[in-house]
N, C-alpha and C positions, 0 to 999 in steps of 0.2 A: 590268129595263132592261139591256139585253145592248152596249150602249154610250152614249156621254155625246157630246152637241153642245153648244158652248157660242160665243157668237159674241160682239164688242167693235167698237165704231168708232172710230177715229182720234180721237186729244179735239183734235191740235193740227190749228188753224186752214190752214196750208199742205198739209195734206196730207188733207183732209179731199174734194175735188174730183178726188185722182188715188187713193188707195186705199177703195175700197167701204168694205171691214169687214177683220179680223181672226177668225180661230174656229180650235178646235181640236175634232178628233173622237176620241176615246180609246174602248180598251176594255182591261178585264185578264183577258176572258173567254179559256180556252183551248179552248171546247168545238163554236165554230161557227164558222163563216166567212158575215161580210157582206158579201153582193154586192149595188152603189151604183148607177145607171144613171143617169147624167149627161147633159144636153142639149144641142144646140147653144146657144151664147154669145158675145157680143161682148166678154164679157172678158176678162182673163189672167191667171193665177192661178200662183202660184208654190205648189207646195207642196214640205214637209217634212216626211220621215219617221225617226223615230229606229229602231233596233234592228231593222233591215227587208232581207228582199232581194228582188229583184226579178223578175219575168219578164213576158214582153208576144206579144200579136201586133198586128196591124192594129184589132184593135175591142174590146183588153182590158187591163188590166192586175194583174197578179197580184201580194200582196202580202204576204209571208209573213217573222213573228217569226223575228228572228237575231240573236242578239248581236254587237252591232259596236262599234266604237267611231267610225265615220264617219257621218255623217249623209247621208242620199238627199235631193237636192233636183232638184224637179222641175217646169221650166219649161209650162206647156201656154196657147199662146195664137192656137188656130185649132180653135174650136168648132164643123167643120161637120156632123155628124152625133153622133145617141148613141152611148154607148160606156162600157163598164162597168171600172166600177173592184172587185174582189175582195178582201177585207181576212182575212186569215188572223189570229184575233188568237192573244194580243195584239198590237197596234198602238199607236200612238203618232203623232199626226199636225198639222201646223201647216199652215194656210193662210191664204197675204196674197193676198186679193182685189183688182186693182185696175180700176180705171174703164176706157172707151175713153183709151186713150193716157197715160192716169197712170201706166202703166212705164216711158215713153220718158224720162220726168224722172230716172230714175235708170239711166239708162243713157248711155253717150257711142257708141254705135255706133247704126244702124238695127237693130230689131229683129228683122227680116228674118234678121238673121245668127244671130240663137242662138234660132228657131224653124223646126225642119226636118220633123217628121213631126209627129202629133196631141200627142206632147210631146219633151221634147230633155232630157237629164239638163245640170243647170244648176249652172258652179261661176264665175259668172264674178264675183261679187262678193268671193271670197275668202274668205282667212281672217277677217277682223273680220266678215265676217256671220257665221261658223262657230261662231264666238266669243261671239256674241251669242244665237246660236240655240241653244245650250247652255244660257246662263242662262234664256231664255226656257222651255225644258222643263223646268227645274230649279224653277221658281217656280208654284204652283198659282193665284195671284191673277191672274187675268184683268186688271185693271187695270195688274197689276205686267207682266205681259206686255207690253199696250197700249203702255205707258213705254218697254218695254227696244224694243219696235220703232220706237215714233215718234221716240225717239231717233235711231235707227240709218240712220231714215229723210230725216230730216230734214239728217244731214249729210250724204249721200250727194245731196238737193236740187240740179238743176243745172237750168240755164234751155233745156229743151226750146222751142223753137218755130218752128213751121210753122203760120200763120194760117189758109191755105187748107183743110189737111187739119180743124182744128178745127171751120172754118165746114163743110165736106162734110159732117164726123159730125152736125152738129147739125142740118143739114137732114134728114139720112135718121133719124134720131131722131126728129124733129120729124112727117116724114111717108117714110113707105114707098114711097110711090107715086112721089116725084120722078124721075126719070128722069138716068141718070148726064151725059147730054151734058147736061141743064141747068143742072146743078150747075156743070158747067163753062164754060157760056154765063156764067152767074154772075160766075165767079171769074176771066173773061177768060183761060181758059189750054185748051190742048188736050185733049180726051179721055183720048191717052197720055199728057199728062202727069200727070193726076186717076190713072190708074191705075196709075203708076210709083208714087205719094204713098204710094196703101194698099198696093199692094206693101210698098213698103220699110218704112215704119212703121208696119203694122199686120198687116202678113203675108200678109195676103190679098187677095181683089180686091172694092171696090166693092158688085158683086153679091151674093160672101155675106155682105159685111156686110150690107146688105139684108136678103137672107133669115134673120139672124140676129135682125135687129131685127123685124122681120114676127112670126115663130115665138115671141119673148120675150112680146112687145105680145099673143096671144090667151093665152100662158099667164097674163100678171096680167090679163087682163080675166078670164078662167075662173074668176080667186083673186078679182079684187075684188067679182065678181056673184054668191061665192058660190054657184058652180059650176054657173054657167049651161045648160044644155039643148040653148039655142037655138042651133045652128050656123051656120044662115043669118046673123044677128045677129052672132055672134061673126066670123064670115067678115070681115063688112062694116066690125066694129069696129075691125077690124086691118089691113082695109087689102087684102083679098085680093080677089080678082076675082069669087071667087062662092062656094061652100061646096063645091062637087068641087075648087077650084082650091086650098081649104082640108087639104082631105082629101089630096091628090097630095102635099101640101106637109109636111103632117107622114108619113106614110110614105115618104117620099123620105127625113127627116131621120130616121127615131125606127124605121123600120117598123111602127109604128102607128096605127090611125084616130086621130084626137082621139078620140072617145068610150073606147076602149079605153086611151091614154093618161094622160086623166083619171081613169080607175077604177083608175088604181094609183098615180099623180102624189102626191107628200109634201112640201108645204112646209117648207122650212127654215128660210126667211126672205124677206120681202117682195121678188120678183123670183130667187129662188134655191131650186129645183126636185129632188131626188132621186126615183127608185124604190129602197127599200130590200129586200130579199129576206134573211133567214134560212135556213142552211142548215147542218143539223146537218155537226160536224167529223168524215170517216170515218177514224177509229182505225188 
């Protein structure tokens, strides 16, 4: 085992609808570097890195052991294409998963504002998260972990709401196919206004959130049929127009077919996807 995944869900009740999961990826190997290949997502994910420095371009991020005594935190919540994450270990790594728009509760601005490229270095909760994210690496009980965040989370709890954008998510959840003006036929408000909403509180437009939710919906049918064959079928399952409209759609996101996608695809966790690659450390 050349690294350790270990994942936890929220126990308290409030927070249980705006953050996924909790999980940590560790490793104390000095001898390889894992490269992670990530998918488009509708969700947002905060992560933490302890002892780490950084380097990036457009479709990477590189991630290499340094002794520090600041913590890297890293906001990314605009999943529209793959994009590899490199881990030089050791490594040391915390990620708070949350829902469509379970960030916006713990924030007092539009999100919009502290998500500017595929991620944003993120300090905007301060020191008491800094503080907490200390003890949290300090403690190996996953439970105990779970505590010191839901705690942290929980006072931080503020009353996000915008009814309109919740009901849009849950249509296009619901079904891929609706069409963004009828959402807003719906909701009795304009077009531009539906797409100022996902602008500002969810960073993006409308459309890729669609396309996000499309792309998710064949990868758990792929996980629940126990990696189904049939593309036509899966096409249809998810909502896609045909099985070439299938195929455009993941090379456009991933650059490659579904079939070649799935012969390397590695579940993490129910709806949460990696390609893991090994690759010896050169000395």
């Amino acid at each position: 085992m050349q690294s350790t995944y270990r994942q936890i869900k929220p126990l308290a009740d409030e927070l249980k609808s705006l953050i996924k999961l909790y999980y940590v990826h560790q490793s104390s190997s000095q001898n390889t570097v894992e490269k992670i290949t990530y998918y488009p997502n509708f969700v947002v994910t905060l992560n933490v890195y302890r002892n780490c420095s950084l380097s990036w371009d457009d479709f990477s991020r590189t991630h290499t052991w340094q002794h520090k005594t600041d913590l890297l935190k890293i906001l990314v919540g605009r999943f529209d294409r793959s994009r590899e994450i490199i881990l030089k270990g050791p490594y040391d790594k915390l990620t708070i998963v949350f829902n469509p728009l379970g960030f916006n509760h713990f924030i007092d601005l539009p999100l919009i504002n502290l998500v500017k490229t595929h991620f944003s270095f993120f300090n905007y909760f301060g020191k008491s998260f800094d503080e907490m994210l200390h003890r949290v690496f300090e403690t190996e009980e996953m439970a105990e972990k779970r505590d010191l965040m839901d705690r942290y989370f929980l006072d931080r709890l503020l009353d996000f709401s915008e009814p309109r954008l919740y009901h849009a998510v849950d249509q296009i959840m619901q079904d891929s196919e609706i069409t963004i003006q009828n959402i807003a036929d719906e909701l009795k408000i304009s077009r531009k206004t539906l797409l100022r909403l996902f602008k500002k509180h969810l960073a993006q437009s409308p459309t890729d959130f669609k396309q996000a939710v499309r792309f998710r919906k064949a990868l758990n049918i792929y996980q629940n049929r126990t990696g189904t064959s049939n593309l036509s079928y899966l096409a249809y399952e998810a909502q896609f127009y045909d099985q070439s409209d299938l195929n455009n759609h993941f090379k456009a996101k991933t650059g490659l077919s579904p079939r070649q996608l799935f012969s390397t695809l590695h579940t993490i966790e129910k709806g949460l996807y990696w390609k893991v690659d090994y690759v010896p450390k050169v000395q």
